[in-house]
C-alpha positions in Angstrom: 0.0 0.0 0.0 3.1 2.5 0.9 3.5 5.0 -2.0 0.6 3.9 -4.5 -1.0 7.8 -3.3 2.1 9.7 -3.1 1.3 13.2 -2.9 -2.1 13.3 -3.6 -4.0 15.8 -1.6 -6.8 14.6 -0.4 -10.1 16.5 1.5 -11.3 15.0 4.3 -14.9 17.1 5.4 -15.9 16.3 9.2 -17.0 19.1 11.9 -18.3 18.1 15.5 -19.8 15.0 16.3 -17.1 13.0 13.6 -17.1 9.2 14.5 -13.6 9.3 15.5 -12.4 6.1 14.4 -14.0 6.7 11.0 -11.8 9.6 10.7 -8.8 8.6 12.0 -8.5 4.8 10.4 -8.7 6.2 7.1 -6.8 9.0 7.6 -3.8 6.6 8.7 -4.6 5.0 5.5 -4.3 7.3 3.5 -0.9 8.8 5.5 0.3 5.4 4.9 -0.3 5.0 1.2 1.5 8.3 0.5 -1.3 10.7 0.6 -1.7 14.3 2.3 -4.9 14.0 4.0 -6.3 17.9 5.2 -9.2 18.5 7.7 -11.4 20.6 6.0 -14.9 21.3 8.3 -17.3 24.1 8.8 -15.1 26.5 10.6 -11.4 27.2 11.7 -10.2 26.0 14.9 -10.7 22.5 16.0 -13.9 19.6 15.9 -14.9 17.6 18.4 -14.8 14.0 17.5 -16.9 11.2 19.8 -16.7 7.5 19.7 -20.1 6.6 19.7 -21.8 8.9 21.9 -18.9 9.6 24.1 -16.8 12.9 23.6 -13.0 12.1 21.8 -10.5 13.7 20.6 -10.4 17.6 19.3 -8.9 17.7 15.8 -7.2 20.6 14.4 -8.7 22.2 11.0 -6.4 22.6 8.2 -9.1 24.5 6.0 -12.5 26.1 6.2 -15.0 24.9 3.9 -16.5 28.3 2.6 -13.1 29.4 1.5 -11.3 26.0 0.2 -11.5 24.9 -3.2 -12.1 21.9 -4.3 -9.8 21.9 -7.3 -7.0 21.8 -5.0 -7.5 18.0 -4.4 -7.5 14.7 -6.0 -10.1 13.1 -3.9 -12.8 13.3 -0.9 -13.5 10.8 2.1 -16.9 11.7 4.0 -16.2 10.0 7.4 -19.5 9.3 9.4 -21.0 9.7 12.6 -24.6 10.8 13.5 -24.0 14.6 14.4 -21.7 14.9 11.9 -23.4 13.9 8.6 -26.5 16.2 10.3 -24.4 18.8 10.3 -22.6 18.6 7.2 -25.3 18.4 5.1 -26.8 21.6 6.6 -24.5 23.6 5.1 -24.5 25.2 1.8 -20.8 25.5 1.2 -20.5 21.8 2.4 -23.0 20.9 0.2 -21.8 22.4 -3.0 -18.0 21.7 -2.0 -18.7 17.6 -1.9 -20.8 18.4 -5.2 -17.6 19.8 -6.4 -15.9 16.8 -6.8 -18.8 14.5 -8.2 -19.2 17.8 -11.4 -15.1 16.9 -11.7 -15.3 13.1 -11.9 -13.0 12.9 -8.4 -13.2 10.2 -6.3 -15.2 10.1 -3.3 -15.6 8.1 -0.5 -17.9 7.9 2.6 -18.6 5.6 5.3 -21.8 5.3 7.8 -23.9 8.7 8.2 -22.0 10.2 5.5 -24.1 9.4 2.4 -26.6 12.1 3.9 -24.3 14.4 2.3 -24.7 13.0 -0.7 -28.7 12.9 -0.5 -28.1 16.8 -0.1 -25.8 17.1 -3.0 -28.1 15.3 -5.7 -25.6 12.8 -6.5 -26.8 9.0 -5.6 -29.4 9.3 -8.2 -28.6 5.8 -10.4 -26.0 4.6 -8.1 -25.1 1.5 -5.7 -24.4 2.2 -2.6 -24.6 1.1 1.2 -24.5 3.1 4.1 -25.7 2.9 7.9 -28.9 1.0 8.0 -31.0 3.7 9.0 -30.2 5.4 5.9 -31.4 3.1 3.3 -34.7 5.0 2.8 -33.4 7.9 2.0 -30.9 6.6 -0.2 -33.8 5.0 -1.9 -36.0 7.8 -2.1 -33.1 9.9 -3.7 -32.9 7.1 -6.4 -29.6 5.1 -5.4 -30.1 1.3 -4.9 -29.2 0.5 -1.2 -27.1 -2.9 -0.8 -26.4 -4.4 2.5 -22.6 -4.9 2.0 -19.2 -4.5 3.4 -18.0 -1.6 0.9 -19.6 -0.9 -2.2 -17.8 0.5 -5.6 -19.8 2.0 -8.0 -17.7 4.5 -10.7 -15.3 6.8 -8.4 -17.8 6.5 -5.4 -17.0 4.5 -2.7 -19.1 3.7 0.5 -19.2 1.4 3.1 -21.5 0.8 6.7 -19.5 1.3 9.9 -16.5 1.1 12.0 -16.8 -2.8 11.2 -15.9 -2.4 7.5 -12.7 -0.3 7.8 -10.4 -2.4 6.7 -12.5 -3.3 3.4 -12.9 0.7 3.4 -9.6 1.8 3.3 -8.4 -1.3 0.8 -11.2 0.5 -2.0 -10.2 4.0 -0.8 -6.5 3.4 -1.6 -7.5 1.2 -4.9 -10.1 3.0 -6.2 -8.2 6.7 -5.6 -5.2 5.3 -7.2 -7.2 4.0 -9.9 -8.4 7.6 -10.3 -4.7 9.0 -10.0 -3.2 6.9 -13.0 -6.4 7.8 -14.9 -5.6 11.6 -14.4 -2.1 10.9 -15.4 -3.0 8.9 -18.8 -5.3 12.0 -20.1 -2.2 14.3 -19.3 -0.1 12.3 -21.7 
């Protein structure tokens, strides 16, 4: 897995109430793959990540959603957590930022509460995806087919259920955005 990302900046959008581990395993992978994973969330400062429904770590913000731009990364992982996805997909800016990347063909990636986002942005129409259980009606009603698996692969999107599926979730993280990489670098040959 070491080097198959090197130097690819990546966006990873969380603000409070980020399932820690869902933010931290695959930032590791990423880290460890070669990439340069970047907090961006709704404001400056630091987030508040909880394990469940217990408070965790603070995690420092390396960029504010209103001002970043998406054409400054490869890729986006959407980790989950209740509050979070609530959150994320409240906001305009984080709305139109994760749109950003589906209107440039980037790879994308989100685990658990995350595909809320994706609801929001109008981009699961047509697609195969999984998500937390609780989210498969809404998935539905926004026109993605909702499958019950481990991690699901469907174009550059990937998306997978909960902290359980990690492992699977990084694997396709690092394939798929490596897929994407040496795609980018054929069409600039």
């Amino acid at each position: 897995m070491a080097g198959e990302l090197d130097g690819m900046k990546v966006a990873v959008l969380a603000t409070d109430g980020v399932e820690q581990v869902e933010l931290e395993r695959p930032w590791q992978t990423l880290e460890e793959a070669g990439a340069e994973p970047e907090l961006v969330s709704l404001g400056s400062g630091t987030i508040t990540a909880y394990q469940h429904i217990d408070r965790g770590e603070d995690k420092k913000v390396d960029a504010v959603v209103s001002v970043a731009d998406p054409e400054e990364y490869a890729a986006l992982v959407l980790p989950g957590g209740v509050i979070n996805g609530d959150f994320i997909r409240a906001d305009a800016d984080a709305v139109a930022f994760v749109k950003a990347f589906f209107d440039a063909d980037k790879p994308v990636a989100a685990i658990c509460h995350a595909p809320w986002v994706l609801v929001e942005a109008g981009v699961v129409r047509g697609r195969r995806m999984t998500s937390w259980p609780s989210l498969q009606t809404d998935l539905r009603n926004a026109g993605a087919t909702w499958v019950d698996e481990e991690v699901v692969v469907d174009g550059n999107l990937v998306t997978s259920r909960n902290p359980d599926d990690l492992d699977a979730f990084g694997a396709a993280i690092v394939e798929q955005f490596a897929q994407a990489s040496s795609d980018g670098d054929d069409e600039d040959e």
